[in-house]
C-alpha positions as CSV (number, residue, x, y, z in Angstrom):
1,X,2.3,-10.4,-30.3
2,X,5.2,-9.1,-32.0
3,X,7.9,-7.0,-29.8
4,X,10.6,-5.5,-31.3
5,X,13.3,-3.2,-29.5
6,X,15.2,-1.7,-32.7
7,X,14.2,-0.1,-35.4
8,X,15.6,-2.6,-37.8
9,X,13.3,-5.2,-36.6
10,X,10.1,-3.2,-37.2
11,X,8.3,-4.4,-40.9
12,X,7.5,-0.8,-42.9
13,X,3.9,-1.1,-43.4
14,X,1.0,1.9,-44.6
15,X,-1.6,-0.2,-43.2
16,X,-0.1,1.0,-39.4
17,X,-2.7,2.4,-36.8
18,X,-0.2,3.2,-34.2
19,X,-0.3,5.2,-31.0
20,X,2.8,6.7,-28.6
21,X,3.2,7.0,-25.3
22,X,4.5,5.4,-22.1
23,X,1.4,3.9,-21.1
24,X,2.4,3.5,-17.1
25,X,0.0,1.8,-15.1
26,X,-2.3,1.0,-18.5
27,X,-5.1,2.5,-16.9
28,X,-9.0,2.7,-17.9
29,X,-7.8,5.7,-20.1
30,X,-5.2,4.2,-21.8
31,X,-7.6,1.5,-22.4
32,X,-10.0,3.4,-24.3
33,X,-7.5,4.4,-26.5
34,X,-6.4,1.3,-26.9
35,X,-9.0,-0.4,-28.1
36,X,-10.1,2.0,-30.9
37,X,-6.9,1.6,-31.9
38,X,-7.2,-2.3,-31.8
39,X,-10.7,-1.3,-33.8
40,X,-9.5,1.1,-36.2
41,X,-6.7,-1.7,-37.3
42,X,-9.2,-4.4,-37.4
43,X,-11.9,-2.3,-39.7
44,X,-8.8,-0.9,-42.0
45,X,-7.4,-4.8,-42.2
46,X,-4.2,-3.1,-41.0
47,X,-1.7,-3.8,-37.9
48,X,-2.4,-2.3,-34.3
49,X,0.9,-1.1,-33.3
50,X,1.8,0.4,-30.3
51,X,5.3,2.5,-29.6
52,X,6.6,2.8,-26.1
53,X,9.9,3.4,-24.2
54,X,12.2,1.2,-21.7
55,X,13.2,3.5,-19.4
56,X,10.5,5.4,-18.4
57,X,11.6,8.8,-20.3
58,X,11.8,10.8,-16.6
59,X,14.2,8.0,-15.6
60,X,16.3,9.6,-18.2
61,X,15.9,13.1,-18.6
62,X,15.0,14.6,-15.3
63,X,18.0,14.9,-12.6
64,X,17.8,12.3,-9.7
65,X,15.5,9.9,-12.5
66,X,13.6,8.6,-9.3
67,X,9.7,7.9,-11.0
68,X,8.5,5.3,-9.2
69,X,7.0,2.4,-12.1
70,X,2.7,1.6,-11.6
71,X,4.0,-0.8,-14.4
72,X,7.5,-2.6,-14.8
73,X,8.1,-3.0,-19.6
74,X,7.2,-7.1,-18.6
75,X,3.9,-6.0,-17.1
76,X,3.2,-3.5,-19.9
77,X,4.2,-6.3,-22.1
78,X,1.4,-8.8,-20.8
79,X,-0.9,-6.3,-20.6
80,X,-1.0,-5.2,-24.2
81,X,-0.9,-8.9,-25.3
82,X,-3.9,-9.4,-23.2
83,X,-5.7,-6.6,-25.0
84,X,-4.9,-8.0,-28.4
85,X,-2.3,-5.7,-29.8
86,X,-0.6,-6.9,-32.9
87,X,3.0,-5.5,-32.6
88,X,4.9,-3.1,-29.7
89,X,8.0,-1.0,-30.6
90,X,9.9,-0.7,-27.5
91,X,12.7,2.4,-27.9
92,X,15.2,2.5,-25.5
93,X,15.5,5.8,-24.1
94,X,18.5,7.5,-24.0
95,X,19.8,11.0,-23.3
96,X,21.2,11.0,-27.1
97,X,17.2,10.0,-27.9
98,X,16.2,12.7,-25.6
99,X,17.1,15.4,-27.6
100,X,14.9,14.4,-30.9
101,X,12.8,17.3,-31.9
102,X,9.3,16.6,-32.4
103,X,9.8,16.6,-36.4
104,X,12.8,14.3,-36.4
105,X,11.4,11.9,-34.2
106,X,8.2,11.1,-36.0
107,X,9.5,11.5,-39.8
108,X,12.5,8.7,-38.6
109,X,10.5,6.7,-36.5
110,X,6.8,6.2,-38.0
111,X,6.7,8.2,-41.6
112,X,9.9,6.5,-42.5
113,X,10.1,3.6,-40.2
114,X,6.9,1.8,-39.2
115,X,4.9,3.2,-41.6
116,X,1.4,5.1,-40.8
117,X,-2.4,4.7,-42.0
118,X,-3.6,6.2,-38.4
119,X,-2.4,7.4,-35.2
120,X,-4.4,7.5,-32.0
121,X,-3.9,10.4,-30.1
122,X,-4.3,10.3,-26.0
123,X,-5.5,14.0,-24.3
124,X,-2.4,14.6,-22.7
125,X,0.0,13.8,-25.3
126,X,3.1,15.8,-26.2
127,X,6.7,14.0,-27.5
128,X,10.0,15.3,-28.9
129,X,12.3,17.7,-27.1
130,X,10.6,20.4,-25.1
131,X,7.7,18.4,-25.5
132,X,6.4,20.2,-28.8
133,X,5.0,17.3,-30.3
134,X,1.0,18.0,-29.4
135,X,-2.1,17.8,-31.0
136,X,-2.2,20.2,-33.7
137,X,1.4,19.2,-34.5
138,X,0.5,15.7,-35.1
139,X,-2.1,17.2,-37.5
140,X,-0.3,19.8,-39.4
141,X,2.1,16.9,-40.1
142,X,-1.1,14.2,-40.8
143,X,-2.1,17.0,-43.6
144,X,1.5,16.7,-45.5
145,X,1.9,13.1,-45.3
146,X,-1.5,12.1,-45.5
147,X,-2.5,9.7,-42.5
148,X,-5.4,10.1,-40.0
149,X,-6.2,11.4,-36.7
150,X,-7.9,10.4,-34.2
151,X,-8.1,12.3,-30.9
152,X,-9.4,10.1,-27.6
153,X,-10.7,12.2,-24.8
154,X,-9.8,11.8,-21.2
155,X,-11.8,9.4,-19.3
156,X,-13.2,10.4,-15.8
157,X,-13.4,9.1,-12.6
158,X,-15.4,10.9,-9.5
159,X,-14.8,14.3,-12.3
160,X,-11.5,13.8,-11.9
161,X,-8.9,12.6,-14.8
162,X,-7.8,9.0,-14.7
163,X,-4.3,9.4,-14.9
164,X,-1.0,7.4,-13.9
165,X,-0.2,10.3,-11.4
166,X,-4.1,9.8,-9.6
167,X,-3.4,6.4,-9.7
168,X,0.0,6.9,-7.8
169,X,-1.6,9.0,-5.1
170,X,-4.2,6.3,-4.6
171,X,-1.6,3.9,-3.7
172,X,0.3,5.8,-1.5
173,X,-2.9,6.7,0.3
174,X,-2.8,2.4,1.0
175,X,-6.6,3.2,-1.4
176,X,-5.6,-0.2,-3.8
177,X,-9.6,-0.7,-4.1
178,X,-9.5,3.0,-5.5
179,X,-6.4,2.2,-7.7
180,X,-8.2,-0.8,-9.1
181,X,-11.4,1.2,-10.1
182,X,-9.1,3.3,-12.4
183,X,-7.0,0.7,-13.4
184,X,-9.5,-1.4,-14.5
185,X,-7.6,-4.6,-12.4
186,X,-6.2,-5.1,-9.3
187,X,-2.9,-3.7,-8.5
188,X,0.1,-5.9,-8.5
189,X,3.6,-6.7,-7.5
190,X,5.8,-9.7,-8.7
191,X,8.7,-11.1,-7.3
192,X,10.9,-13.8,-5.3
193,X,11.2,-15.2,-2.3
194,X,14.2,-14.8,-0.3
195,X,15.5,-15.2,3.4
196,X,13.9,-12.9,5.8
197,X,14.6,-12.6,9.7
198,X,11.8,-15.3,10.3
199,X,10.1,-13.4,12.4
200,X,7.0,-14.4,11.6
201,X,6.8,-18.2,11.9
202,X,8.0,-17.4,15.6
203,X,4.5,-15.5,15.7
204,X,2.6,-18.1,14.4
205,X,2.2,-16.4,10.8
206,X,5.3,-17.4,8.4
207,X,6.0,-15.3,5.9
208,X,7.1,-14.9,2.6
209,X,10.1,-11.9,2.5
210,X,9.3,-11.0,-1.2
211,X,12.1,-9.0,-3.2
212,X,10.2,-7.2,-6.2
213,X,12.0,-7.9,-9.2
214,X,12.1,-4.0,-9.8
215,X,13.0,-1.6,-7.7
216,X,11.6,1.3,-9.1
217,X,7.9,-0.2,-8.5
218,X,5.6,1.5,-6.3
219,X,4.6,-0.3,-3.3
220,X,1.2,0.8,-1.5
221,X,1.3,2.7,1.3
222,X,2.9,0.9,4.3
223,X,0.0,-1.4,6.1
224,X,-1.4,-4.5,6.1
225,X,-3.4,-5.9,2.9
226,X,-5.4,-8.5,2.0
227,X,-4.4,-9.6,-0.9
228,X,-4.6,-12.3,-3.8
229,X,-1.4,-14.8,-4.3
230,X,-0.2,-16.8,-7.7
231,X,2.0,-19.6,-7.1
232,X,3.0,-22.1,-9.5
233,X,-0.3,-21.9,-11.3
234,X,-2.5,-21.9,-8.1
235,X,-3.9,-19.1,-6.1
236,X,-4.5,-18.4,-2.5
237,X,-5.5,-16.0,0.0
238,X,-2.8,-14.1,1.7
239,X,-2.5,-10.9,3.8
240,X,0.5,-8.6,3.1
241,X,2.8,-6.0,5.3
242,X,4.4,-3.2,3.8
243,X,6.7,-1.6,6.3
244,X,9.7,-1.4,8.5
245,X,8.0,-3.5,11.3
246,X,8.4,-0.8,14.1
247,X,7.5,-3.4,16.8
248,X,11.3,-5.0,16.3
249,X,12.8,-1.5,15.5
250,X,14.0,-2.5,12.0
251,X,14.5,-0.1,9.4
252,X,14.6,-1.7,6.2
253,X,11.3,-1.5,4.4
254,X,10.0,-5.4,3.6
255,X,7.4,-6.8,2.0
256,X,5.9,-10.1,3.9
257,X,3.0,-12.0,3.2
258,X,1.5,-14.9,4.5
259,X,-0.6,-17.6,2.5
260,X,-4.0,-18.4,4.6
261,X,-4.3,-22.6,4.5
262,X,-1.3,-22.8,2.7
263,X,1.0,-25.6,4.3
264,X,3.3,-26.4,1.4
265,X,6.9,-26.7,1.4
266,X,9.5,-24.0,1.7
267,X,8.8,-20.9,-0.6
268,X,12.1,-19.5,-0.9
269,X,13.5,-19.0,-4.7
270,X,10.1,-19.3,-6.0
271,X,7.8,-16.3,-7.7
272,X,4.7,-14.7,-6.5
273,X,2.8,-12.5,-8.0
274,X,0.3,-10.5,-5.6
275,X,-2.9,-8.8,-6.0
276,X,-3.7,-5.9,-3.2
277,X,-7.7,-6.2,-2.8
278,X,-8.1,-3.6,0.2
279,X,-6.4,-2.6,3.1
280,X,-6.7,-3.7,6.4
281,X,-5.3,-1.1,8.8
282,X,-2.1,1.0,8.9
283,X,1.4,0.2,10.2
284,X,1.6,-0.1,14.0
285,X,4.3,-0.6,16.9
286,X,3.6,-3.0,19.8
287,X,5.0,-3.0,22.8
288,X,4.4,-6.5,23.5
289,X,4.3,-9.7,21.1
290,X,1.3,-10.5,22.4
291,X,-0.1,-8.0,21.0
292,X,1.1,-8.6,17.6
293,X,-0.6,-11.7,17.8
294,X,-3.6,-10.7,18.6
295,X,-3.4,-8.2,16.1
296,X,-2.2,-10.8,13.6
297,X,-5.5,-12.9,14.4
298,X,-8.0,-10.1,13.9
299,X,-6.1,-9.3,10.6
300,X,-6.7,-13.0,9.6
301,X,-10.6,-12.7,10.2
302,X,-10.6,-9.0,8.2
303,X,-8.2,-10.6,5.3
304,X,-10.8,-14.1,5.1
305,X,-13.8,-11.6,5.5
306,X,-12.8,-9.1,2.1
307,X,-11.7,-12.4,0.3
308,X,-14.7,-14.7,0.9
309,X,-16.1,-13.9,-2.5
310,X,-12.8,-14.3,-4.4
């Protein structure tokens, strides 16, 4: 798969389908429209090409820029080349880009830039400055410069709209298993090892202190998880805490896991990449160690017990 991030690097071709958006999370909707537009290139003998944006445009253009990412541009990245898209245009969005009307956007960018047979067209789309860029725009313009339109409906879950923002209330609800059902994968983090407190190995459970290698991504709801863990090529079970670990009155919100049967060598400096599978319980103070420990044990049998099949 093809990724360019400037204009310049992008071949001109009329044998384009193309679609637009910022495609966070890549959810079971987003995959719909996806893969007509994967089909609709295949069938024409053209290129699939998708356009998205690094940052997230509300990073940029609303005050405090504080989104929190479903999806980091790396994880959007693998995604799509997963799927079997041909090419992705990543803009960088700026203020400067910000203020493109609707008009000057898509005549610079995809009538004179990447070149259009066919643009696939997500319910909720709108681009350009104030947003203007919608549906009948798209086709007003598709009658002048003669390219098609294809329009994708949304696609429901429980009657209710898969969307990035459902999918970020899920998740900070601690509901991955409902996350994944509209994701169409488990949710994930990725990141590195670094030096924690070592709290944990003192309890009998060491832990991996994992720093996510974006802080704008959206960590579940604080709790305990049982979870799914790549390492060097390998995967193991695991159980995860999300939290500020109340019991030791520390503040600072950390993400620990702890590999079940793993007895390897140190972890620090390497990368995991997690999988949430369900939640276990909620965040909870003890007053005693002991009691963590116990706790710790019946997480153990409730983390084996969800991940027996896996």
């Amino acid at each position: 798969m093809k990724v360019s991030r400037d204009l310049r690097e992008v071949t001109k071709s009329n044998k384009t389908v193309l679609t637009v958006g910022t495609f966070d999370g890549v959810h079971k909707g987003h995959h719909l429209l996806l893969d007509i537009l994967i089909e609709k290139a295949k069938k024409s003998g053209g290129r699939s090409l998708v356009i998205t944006f690094d940052p997230h445009p509300r990073q940029v253009v609303v005050k405090g820029g504080d989104i929190i990412l479903l999806t980091t541009t790396g994880e959007k990245l693998r995604i799509f080349e997963k799927l079997g898209i041909d090419e992705v245009f990543v803009i960088n969005f700026t203020l400067e880009f910000s203020e493109f009307d609707a008009e000057t956007f898509f005549s610079k960018y995809i009538i004179d830039g990447t070149g259009i047979e066919e643009i696939i067209v997500g319910y909720d789309h709108r681009f350009g400055r104030g947003r203007t860029g919608d549906e009948n725009f798209i086709r007003q313009l598709a009658d002048k410069h003669g390219f098609k339109v294809t329009y994708v409906e949304a696609v429901m879950r429980n009657q209710i709209n898969i969307s990035s923002t459902q999918v970020r209330k899920l998740l900070s609800e601690g509901n991955v298993k409902g996350a994944a059902e509209m994701l169409g994968r488990d949710y994930e983090i990725f990141g590195e090892v670094v030096h924690g407190d070592k709290r944990g190995r003192e309890l009998g459970y060491p832990t991996a202190n994992l720093e996510c290698d974006s802080e704008n991504k959206l960590l579940p709801a604080n709790g305990v998880y049982a979870v799914m863990v790549e390492l060097d090529d390998k995967v193991y079970k695991g159980m995860l805490n999300v939290g500020r670990r109340p019991t030791f009155n520390l503040k600072d919100l950390a993400v620990e896991v702890h590999l079940l049967g793993f007895s390897g060598e140190d972890l620090y400096g390497k990368n995991l990449r997690v999988k949430f599978i369900e939640r276990i319980r909620g965040e909870m103070r003890f007053i005693a160690k002991s009691d963590l420990i116990i706790q710790l044990e019946k997480d153990k049998t409730s983390a084996l017990e969800l991940l027996k099949d896996l």
